[in-house]
TILO-791609 format. One record per atom (N, C-alpha, C, O, CB): x, y, z; residue in three letters; atom name. Coordinates in pm, whole numbers, plus 32768, in hexadecimal, padded with zeros to 4 digits. Last residue first. Glycine has a CB too. Layout:
N
     X     Y     Z  code  site
     X     Y     Z   ALA    CA
...
//
This chain:
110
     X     Y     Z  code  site
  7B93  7A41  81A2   UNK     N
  7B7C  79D4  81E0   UNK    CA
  7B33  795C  81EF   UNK     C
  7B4D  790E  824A   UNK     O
  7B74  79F0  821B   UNK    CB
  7B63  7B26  8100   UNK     N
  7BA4  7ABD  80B7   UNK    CA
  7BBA  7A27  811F   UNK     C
  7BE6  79BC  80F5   UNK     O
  7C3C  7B03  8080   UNK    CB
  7B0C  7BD9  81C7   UNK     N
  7A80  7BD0  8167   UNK    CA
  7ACC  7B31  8100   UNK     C
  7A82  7AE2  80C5   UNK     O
  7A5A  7CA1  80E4   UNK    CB
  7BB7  7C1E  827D   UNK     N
  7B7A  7BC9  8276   UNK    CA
  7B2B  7B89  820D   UNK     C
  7B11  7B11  8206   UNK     O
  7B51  7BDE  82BC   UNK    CB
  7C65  7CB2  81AF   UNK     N
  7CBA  7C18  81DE   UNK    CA
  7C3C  7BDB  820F   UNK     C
  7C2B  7B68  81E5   UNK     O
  7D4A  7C1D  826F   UNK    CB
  7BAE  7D8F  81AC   UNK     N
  7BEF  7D5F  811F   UNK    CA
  7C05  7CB9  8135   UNK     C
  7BD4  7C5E  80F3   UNK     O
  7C96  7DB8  80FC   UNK    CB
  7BC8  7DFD  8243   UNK     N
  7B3E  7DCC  824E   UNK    CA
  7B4C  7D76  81CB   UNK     C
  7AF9  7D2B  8198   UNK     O
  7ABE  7E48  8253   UNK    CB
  7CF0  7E51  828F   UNK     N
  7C82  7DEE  82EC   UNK    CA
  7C2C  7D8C  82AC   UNK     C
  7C29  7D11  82B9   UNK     O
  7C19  7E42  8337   UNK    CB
  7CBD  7F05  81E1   UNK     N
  7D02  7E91  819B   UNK    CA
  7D0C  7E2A  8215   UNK     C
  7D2E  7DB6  81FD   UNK     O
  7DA0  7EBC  8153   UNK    CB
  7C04  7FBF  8205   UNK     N
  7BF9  7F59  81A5   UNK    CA
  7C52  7EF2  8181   UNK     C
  7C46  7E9E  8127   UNK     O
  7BE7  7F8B  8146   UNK    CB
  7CB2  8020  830A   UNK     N
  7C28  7FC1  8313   UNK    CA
  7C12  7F8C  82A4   UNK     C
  7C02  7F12  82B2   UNK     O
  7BA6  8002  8335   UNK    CB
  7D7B  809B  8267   UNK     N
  7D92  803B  82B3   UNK    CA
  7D11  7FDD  82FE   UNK     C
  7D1C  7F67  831F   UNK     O
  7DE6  8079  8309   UNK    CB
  7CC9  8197  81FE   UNK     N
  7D48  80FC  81CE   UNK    CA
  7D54  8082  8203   UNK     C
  7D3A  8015  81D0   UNK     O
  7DDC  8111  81E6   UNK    CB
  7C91  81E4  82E5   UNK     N
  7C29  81AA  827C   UNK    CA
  7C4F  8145  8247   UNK     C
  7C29  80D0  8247   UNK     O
  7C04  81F8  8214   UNK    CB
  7D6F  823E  8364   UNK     N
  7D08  81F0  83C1   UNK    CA
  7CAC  81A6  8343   UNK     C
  7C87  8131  8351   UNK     O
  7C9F  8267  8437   UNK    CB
  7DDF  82FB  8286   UNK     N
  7E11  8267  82CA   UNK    CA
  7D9F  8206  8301   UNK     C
  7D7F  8199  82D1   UNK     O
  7E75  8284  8350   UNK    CB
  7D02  8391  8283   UNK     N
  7D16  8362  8234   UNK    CA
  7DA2  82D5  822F   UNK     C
  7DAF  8273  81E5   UNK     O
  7D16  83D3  81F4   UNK    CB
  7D4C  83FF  8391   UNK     N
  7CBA  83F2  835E   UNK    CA
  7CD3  837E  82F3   UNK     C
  7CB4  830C  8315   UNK     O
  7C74  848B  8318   UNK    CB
  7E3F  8463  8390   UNK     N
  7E32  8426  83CF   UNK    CA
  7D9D  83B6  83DB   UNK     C
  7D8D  834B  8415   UNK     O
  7E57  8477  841A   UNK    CB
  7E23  850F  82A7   UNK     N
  7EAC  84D0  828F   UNK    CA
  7E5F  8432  8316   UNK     C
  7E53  83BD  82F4   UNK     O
  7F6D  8564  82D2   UNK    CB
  7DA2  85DC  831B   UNK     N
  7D37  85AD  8296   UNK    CA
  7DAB  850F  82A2   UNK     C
  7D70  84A3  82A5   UNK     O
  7D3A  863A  81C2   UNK    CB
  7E0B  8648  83E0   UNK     N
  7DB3  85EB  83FE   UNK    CA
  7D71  85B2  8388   UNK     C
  7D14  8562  8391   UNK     O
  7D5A  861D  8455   UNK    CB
  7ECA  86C5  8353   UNK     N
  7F0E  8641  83B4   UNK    CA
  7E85  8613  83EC   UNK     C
  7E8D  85AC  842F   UNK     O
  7F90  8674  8449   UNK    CB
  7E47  878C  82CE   UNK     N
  7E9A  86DE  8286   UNK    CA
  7EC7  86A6  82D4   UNK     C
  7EFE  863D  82B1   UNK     O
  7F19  86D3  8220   UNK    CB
  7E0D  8827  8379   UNK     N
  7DA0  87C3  8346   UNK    CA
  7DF0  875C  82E3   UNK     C
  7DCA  86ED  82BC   UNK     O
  7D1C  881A  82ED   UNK    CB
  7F1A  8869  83EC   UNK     N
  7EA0  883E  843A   UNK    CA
  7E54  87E7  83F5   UNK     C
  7E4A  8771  8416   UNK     O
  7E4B  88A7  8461   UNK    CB
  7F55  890B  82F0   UNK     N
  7F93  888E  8331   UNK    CA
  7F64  8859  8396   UNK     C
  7F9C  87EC  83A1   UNK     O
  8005  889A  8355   UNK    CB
  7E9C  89B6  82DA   UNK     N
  7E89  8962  827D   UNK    CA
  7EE7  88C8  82A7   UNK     C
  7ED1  8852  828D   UNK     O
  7EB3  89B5  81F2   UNK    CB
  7ED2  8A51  83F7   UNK     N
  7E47  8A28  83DA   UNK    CA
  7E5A  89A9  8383   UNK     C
  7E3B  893C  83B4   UNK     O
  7DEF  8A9E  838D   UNK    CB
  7FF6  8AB1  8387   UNK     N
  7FB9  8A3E  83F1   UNK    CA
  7F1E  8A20  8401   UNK     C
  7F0B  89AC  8423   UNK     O
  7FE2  8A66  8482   UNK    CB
  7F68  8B61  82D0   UNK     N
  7FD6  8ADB  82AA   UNK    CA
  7FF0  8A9A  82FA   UNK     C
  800D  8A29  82D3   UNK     O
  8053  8AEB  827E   UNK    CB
  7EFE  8C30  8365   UNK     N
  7EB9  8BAE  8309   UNK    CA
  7EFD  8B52  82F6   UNK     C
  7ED0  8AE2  830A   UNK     O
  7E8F  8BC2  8287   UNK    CB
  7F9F  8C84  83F9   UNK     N
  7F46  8C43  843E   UNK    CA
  7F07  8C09  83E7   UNK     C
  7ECB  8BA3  840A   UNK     O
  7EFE  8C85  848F   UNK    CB
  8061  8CE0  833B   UNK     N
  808F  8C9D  8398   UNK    CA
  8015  8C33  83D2   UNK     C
  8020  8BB8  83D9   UNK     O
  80C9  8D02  83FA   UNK    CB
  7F9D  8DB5  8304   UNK     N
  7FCD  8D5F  827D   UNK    CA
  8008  8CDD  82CE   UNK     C
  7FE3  8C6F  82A4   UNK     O
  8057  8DBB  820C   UNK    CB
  7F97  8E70  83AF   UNK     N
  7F2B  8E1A  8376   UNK    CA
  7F48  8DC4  8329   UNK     C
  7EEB  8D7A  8308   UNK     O
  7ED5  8E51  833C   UNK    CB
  809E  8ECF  83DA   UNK     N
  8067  8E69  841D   UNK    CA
  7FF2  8E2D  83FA   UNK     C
  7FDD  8DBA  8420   UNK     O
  805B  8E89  8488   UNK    CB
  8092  8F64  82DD   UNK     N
  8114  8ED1  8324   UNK    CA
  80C0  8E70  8331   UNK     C
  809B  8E0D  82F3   UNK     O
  816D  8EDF  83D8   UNK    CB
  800C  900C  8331   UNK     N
  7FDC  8FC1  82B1   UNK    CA
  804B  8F52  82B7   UNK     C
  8035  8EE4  8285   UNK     O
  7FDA  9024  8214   UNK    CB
  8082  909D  83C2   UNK     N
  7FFB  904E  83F7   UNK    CA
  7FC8  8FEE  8365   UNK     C
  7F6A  8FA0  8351   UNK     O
  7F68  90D9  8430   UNK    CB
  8145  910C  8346   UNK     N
  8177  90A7  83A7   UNK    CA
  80F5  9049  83E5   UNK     C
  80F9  8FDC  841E   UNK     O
  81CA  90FC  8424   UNK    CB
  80D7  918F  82CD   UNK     N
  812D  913A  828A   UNK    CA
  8138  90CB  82D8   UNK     C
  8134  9053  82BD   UNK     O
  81AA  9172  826E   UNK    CB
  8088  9260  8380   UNK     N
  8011  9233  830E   UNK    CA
  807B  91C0  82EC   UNK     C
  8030  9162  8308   UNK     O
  7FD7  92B7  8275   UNK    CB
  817F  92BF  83E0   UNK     N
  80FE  929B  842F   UNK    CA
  80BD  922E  83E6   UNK     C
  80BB  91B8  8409   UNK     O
  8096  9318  8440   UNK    CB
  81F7  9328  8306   UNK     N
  821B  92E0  8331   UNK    CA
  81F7  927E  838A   UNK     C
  8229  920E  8395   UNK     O
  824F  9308  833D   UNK    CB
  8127  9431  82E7   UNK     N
  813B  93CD  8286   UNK    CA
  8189  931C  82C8   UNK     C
  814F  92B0  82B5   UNK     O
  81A9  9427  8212   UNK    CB
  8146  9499  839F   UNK     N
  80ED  9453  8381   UNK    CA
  80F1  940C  832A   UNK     C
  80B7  93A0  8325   UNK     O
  80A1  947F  8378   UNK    CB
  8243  9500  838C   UNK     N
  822D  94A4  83D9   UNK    CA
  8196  943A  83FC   UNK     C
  817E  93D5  843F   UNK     O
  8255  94EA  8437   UNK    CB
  8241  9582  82B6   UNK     N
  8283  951E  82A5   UNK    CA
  8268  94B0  82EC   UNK     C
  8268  9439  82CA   UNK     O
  82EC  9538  82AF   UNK    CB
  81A8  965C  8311   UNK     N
  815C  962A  828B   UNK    CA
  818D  957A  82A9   UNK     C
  8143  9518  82B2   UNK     O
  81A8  9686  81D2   UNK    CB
  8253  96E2  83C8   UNK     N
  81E8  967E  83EC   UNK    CA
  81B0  9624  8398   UNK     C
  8189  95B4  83BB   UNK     O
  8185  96B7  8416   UNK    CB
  830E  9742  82F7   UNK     N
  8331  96DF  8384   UNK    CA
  82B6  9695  83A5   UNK     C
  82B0  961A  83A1   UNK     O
  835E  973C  8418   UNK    CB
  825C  97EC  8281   UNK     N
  82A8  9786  821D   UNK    CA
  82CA  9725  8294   UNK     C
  829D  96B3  828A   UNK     O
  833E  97C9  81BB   UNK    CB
  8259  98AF  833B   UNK     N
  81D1  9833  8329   UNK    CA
  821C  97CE  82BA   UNK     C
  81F8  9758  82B9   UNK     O
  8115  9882  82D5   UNK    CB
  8376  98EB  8380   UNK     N
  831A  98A7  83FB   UNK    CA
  8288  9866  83B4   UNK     C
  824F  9804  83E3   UNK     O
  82E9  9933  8480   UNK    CB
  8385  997F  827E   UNK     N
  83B2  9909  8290   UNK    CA
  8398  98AB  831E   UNK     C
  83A9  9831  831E   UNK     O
  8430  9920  8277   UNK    CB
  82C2  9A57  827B   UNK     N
  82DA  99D4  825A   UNK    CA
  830F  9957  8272   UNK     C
  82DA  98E8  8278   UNK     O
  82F6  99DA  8223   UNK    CB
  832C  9AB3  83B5   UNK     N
  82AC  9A81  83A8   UNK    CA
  829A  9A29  834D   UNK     C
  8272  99B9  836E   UNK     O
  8259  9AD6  8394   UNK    CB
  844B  9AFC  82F9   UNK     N
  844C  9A86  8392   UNK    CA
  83B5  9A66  839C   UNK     C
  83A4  99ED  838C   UNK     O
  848A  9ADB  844C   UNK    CB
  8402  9BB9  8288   UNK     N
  8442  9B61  8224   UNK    CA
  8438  9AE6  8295   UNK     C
  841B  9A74  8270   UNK     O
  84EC  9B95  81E1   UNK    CB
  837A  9C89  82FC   UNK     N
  831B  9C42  82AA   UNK    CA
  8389  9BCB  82B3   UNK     C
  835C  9B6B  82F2   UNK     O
  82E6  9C8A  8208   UNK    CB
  8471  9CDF  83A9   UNK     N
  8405  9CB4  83FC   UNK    CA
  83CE  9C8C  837E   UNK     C
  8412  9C26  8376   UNK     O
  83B3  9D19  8464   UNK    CB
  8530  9D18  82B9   UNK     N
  8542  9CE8  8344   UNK    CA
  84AE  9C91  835C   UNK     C
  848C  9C24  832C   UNK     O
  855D  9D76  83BA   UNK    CB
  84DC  9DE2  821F   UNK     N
  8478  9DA5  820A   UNK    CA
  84DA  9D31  824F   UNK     C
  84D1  9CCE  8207   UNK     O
  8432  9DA4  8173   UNK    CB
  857D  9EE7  82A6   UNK     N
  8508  9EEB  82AB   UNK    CA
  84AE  9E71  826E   UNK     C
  8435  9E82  827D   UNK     O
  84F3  9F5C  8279   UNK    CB
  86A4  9E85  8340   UNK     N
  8665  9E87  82E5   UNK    CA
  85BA  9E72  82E1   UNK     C
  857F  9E0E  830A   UNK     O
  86AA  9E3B  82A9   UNK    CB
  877F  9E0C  8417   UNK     N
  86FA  9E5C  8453   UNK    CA
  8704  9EA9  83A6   UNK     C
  875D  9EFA  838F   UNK     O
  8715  9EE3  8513   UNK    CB
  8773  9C9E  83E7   UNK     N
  87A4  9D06  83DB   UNK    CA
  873E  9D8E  83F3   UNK     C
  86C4  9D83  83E7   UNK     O
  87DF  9CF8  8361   UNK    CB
  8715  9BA2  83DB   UNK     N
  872A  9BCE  835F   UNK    CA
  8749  9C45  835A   UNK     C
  8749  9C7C  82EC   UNK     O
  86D0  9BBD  8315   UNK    CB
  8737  9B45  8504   UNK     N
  8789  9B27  84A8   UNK    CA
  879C  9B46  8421   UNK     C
  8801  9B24  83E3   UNK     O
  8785  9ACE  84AA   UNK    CB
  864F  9BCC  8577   UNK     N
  86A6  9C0D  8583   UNK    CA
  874B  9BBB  852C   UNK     C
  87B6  9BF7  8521   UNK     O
  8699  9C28  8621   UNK    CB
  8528  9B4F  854E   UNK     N
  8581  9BCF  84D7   UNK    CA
  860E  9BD9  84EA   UNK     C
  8655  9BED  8487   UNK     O
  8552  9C7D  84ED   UNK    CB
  8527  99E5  8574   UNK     N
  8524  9A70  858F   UNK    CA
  855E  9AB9  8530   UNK     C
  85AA  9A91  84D7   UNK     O
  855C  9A8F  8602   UNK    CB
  8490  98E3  85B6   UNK     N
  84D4  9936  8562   UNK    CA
  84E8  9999  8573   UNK     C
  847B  99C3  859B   UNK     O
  84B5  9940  850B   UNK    CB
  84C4  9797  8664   UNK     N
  8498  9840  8664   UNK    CA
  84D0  9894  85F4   UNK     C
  8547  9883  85D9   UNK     O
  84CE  9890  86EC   UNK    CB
  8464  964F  867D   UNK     N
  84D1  96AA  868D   UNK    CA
  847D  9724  865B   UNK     C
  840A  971A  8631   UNK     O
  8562  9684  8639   UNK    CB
  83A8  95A7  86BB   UNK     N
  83C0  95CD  8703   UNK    CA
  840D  9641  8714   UNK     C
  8412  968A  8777   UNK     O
  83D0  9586  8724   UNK    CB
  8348  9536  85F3   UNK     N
  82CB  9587  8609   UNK    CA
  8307  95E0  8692   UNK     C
  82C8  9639  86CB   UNK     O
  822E  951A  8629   UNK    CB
  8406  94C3  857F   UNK     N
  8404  9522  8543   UNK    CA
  83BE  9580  857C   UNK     C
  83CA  95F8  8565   UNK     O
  83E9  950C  84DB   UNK    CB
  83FA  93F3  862B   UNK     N
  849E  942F  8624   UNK    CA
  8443  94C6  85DF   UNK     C
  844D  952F  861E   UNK     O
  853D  93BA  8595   UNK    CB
  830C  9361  85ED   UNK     N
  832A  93AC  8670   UNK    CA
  83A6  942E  867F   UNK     C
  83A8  9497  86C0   UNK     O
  8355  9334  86D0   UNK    CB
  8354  9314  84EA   UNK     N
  82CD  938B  84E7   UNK    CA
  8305  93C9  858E   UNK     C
  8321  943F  85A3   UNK     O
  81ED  932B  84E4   UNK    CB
  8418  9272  8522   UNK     N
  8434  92BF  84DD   UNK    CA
  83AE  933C  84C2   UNK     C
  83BC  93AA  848C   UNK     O
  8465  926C  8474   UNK    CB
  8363  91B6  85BE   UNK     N
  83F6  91E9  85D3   UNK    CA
  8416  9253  85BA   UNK     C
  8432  92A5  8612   UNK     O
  844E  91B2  859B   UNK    CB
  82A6  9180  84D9   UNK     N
  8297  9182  8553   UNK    CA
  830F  91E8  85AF   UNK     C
  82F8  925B  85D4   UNK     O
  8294  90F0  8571   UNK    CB
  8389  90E2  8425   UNK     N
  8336  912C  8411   UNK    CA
  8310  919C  8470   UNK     C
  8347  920A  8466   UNK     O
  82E5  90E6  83F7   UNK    CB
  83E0  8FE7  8505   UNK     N
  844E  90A4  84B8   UNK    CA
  83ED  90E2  8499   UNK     C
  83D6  9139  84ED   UNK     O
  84C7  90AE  840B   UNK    CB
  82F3  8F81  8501   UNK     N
  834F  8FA4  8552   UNK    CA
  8391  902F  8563   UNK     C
  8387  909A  859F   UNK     O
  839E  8F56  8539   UNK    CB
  82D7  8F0E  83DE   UNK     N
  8280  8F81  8450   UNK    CA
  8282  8FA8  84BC   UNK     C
  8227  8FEC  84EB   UNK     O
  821F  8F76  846B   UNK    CB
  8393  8E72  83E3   UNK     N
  83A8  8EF0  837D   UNK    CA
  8330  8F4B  83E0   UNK     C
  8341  8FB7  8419   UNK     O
  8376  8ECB  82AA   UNK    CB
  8354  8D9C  84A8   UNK     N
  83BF  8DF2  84AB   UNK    CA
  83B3  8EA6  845E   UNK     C
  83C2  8F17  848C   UNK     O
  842D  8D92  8460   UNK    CB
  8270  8D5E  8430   UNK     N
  8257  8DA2  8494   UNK    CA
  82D2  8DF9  84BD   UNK     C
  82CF  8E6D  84E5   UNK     O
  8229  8D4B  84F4   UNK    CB
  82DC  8CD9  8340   UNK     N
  8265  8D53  8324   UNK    CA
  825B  8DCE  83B1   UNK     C
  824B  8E47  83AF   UNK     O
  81B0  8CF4  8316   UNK    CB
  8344  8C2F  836E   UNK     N
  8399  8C86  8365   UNK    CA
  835C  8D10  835F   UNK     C
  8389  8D81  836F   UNK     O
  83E6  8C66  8300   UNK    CB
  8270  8B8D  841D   UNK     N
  82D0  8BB9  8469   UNK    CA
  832F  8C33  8423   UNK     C
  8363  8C89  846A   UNK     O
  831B  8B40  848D   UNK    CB
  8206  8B49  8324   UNK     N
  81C2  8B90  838F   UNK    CA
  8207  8BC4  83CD   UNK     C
  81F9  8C3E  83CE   UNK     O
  817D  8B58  83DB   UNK    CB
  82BE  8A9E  8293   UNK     N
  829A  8B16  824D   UNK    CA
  823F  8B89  82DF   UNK     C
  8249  8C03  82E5   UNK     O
  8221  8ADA  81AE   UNK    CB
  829D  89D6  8347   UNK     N
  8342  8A50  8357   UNK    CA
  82F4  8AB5  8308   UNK     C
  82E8  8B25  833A   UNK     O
  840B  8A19  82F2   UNK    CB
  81C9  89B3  831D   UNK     N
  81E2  8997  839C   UNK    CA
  8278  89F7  838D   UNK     C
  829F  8A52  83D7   UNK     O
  81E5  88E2  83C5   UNK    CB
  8213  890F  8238   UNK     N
  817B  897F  8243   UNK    CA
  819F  89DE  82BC   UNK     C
  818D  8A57  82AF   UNK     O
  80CA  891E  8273   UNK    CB
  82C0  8845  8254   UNK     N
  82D3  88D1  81F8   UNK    CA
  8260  8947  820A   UNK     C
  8266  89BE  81EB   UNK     O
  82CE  88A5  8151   UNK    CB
  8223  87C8  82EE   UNK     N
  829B  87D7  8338   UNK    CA
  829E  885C  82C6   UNK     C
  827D  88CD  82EB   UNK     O
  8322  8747  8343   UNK    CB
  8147  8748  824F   UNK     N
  815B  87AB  829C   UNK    CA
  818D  87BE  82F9   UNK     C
  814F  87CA  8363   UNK     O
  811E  87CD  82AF   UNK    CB
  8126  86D4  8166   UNK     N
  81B5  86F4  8169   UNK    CA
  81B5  8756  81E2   UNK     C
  820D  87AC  81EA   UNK     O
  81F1  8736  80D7   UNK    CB
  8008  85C5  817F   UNK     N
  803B  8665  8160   UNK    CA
  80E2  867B  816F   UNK     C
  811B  8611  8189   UNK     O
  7FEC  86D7  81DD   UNK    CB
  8040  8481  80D5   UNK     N
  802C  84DE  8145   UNK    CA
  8051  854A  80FD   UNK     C
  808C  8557  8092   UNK     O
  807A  84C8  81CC   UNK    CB
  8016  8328  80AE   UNK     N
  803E  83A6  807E   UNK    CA
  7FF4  840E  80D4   UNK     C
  7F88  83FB  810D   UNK     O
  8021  83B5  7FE5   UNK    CB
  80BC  81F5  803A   UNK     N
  80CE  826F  80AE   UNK    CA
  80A1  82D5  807E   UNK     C
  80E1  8303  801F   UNK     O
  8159  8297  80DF   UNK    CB
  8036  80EC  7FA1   UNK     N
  8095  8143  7F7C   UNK    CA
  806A  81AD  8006   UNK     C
  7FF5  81AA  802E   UNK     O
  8087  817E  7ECB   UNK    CB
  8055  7F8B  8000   UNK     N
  8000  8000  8000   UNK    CA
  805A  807C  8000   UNK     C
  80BB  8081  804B   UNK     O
  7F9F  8000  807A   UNK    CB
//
């Protein structure tokens, strides 16, 4: 009788790497949401203060962005263990069946 099953050990890392990357992700929205911009590095020049407001929402823009990325990780993570879940019970289901017909198999030749 030929073996056959899900591969979900590979499902299962793909989850894990998913969660990693949404990790940094994550990480990397905090790092950003945390640091400060200010005028006083572009010098006391009158578009100073605009040029740092931009670039403080360009900062946030990012970090949402990075937010949004990182939750889409993890959703992706939590399905691909979901799907490795249901092949280790479809895997286990479908043994049990197997293996009763070929029970019902030896008797039925008795």
């Amino acid at each position: 009788m030929s073996d056959m099953k899900y591969n979900t050990g590979e499902l299962r890392d793909g989850a894990r790497r998913s969660k990693q990357s949404a990790d940094s992700a994550e990480e990397a929205s905090n790092k950003l949401r945390g640091a400060q911009v200010s005028a006083s590095p572009f010098g006391d020049v009158p578009i100073a203060a605009s040029f740092a407001g931009a670039l403080s929402q360009a900062q946030q823009d990012q970090a949402k962005g990075a937010r949004s990325a990182g939750q889409g990780r993890d959703s992706k993570a939590a399905r691909a263990d979901a799907v490795a879940n249901a092949g280790d019970d479809l895997t286990a289901t479908t043994t049990q069946v197997a293996n009763q017909a070929v029970v019902n198999d030896i008797a039925n030749r008795m």
